[in-house]
C-alpha positions as CSV (number, residue, x, y, z in Angstrom):
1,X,-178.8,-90.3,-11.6
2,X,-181.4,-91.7,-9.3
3,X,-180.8,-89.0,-6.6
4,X,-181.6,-86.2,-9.4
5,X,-184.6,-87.6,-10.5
6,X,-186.0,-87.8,-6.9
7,X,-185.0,-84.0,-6.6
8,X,-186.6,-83.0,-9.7
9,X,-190.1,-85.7,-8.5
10,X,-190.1,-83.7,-4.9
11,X,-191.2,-80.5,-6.7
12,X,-189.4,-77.1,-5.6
13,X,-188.5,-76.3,-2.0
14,X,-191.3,-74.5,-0.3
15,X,-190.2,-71.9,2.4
16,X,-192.8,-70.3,5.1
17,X,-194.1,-66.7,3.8
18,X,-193.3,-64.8,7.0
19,X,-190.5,-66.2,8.5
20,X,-188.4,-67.8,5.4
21,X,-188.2,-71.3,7.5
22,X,-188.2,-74.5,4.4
23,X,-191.5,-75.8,4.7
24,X,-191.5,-80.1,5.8
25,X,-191.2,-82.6,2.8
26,X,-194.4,-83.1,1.6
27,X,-196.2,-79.8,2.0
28,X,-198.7,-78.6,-0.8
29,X,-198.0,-75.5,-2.4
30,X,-201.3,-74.3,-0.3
31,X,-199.0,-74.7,3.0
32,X,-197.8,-71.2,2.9
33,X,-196.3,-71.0,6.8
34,X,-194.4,-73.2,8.8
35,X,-197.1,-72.9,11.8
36,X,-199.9,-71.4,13.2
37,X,-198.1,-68.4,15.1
38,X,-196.7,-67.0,11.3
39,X,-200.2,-67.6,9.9
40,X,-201.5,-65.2,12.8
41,X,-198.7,-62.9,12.3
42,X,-198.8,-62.4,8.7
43,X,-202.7,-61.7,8.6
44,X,-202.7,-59.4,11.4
45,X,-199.7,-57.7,9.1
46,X,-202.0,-57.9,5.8
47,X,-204.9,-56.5,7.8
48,X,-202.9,-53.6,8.7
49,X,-202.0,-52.6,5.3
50,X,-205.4,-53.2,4.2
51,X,-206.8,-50.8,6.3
52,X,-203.9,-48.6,7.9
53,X,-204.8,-46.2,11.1
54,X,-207.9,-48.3,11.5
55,X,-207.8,-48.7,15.1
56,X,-206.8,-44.8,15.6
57,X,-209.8,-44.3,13.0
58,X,-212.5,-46.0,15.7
59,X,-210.9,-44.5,18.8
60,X,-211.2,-41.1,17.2
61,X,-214.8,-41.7,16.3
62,X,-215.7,-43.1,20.1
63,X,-214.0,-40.5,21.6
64,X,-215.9,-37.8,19.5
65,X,-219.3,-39.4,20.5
66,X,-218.4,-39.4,23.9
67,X,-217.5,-35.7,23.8
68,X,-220.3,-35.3,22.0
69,X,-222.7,-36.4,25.1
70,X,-220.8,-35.1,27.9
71,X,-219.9,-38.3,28.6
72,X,-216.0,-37.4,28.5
73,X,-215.9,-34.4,30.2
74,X,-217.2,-36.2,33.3
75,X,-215.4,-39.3,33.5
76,X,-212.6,-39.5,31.6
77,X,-210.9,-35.7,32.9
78,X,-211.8,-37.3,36.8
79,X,-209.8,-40.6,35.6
80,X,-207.0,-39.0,34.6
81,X,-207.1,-36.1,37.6
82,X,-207.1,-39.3,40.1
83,X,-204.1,-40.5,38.0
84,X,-202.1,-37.3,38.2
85,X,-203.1,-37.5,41.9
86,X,-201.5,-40.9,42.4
87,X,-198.1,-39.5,40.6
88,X,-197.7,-36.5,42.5
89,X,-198.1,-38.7,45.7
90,X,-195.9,-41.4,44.4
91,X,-193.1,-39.0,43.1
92,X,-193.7,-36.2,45.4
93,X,-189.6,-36.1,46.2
94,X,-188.4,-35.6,42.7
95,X,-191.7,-33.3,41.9
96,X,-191.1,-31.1,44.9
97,X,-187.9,-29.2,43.8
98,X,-190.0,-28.7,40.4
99,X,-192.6,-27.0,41.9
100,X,-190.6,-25.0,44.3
101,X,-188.2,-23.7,41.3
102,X,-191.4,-22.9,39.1
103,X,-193.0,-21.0,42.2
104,X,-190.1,-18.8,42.1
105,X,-189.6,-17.9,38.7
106,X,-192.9,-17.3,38.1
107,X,-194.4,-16.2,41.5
108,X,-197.6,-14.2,39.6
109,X,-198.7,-16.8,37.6
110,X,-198.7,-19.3,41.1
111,X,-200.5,-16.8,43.1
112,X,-203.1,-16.3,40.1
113,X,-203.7,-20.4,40.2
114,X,-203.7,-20.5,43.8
115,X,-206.8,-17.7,43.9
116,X,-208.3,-19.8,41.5
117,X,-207.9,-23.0,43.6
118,X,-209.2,-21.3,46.2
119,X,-212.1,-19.8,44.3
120,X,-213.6,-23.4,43.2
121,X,-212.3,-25.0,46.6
122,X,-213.8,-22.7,49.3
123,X,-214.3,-25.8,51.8
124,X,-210.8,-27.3,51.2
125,X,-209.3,-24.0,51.6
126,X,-210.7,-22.7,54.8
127,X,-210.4,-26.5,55.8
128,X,-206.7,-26.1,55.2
129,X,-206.4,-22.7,56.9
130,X,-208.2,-24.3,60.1
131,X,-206.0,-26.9,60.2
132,X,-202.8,-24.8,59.8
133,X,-204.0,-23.0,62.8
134,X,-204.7,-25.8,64.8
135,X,-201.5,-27.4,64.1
136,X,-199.6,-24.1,65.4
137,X,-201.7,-24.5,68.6
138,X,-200.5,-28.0,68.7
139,X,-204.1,-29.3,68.1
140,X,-204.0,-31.5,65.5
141,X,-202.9,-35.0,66.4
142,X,-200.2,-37.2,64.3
143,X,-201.8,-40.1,64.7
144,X,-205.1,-38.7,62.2
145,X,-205.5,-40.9,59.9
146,X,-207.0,-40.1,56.3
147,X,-210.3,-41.4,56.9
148,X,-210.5,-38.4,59.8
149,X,-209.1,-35.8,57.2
150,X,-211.7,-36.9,54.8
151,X,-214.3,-36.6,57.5
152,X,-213.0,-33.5,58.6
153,X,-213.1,-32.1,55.0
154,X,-216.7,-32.9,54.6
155,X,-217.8,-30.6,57.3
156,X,-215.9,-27.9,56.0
157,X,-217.5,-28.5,52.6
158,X,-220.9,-28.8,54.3
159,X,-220.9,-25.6,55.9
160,X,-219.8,-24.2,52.1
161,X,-222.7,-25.7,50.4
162,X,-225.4,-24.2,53.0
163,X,-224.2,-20.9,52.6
164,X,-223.9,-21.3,48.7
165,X,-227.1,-22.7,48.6
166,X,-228.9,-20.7,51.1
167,X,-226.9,-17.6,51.7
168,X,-226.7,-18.5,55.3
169,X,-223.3,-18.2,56.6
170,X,-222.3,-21.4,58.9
171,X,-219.3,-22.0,60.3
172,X,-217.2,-25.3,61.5
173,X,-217.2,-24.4,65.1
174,X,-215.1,-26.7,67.9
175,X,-217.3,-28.3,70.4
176,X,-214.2,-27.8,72.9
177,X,-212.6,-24.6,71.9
178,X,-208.2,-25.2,71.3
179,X,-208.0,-22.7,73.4
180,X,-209.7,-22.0,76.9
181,X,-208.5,-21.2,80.1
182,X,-210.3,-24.7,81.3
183,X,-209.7,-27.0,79.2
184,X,-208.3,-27.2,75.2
185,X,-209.7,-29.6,72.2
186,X,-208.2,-31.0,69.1
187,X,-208.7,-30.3,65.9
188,X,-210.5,-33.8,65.3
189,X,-213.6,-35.0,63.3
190,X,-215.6,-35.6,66.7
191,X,-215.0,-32.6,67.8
192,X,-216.0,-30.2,64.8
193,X,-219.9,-29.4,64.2
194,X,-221.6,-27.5,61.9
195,X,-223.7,-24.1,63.4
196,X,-224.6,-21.3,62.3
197,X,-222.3,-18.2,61.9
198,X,-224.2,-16.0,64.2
199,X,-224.3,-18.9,67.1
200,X,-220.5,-19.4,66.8
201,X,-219.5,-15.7,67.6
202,X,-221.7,-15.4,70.0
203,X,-220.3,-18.6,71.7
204,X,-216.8,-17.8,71.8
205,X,-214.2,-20.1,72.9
206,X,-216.5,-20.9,75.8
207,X,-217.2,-24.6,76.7
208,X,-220.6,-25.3,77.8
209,X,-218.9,-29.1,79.2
């Protein structure tokens, strides 16, 4: 008799509102959760359903004001073109039987986007072309390391802004030619320059050493 009385004195068993643990003798019917981790939990659930696709709510509106100031279209499409840069280069061994399987069943639309490329790219793609050639001469060393193809880039782009800018045609001209019957350079930053069009024909594949 004394044991039900002190069951019926303790007052019902109180049990934590997010995980269903029995709450310690003694709690007040306040104490709705067994700690602080299922107090965080269950407000962060309540929140939710208070106000559901909140978050996606304030993303869409930053994402429209962005847009809105040209803010997007300069940052954010160069952050993710340096990311879709870094995984071609990281998975460029399962990518490259893609690629060559989409270049041949659709050959047309590949040359149309390589046109295009080479439309908005003139400096890469005669910097390309140049270095093809070299490297069939032999020319371009292995040992180049991308801080020299960057360098050699930007004096192929150089010689493209001038005559976009100006209308004056300059070319990227060896120092000391690849080829001579003397001597023969390499396709290196140190020995490209930037000269006029005109000067570079007349010059040749002399070397004035």
């Amino acid at each position: 008799m004394n044991n039900v009385t002190a069951l019926f004195a303790a007052g019902p068993t109180l049990n934590c509102a997010e995980c269903g643990t029995p709450l310690a003798t003694g709690r007040t019917a306040r104490a709705r959760f067994c700690n602080k981790h299922c107090a965080e939990i269950n407000g962060c659930r309540r929140r939710r359903a208070a106000n559901p696709g909140g978050r996606k709510k304030e993303a869409r509106k930053r994402t429209a004001k962005l847009r809105g100031t040209g803010y997007w279209r300069k940052t954010d499409i160069e952050v993710r073109r340096a990311g879709k840069r870094r995984y071609n280069h990281k998975h460029a061994d399962r990518l490259r039987p893609i690629l060559k399987k989409y270049r041949q069943e659709h050959p047309e639309l590949y040359r149309q986007a390589s046109l295009a490329w080479a439309k908005r790219n003139p400096a890469r793609c005669a910097a390309k072309v140049r270095a093809r050639g070299a490297a069939k001469r032999g020319a371009t060393p292995k040992w180049l390391s991308p801080l020299d193809e960057a360098s050699i880039l930007v004096k192929y782009r150089a010689a493209a802004f001038i005559k976009r800018r100006f209308g004056i045609a300059y070319h990227v001209d060896h120092v000391v030619p690849l080829k001579n019957a003397n001597v023969c350079g390499l396709h290196v930053p140190w020995n490209l320059e930037v000269i006029p069009a005109r000067v570079n024909n007349s010059k040749g594949n002399r070397h004035y050493g």
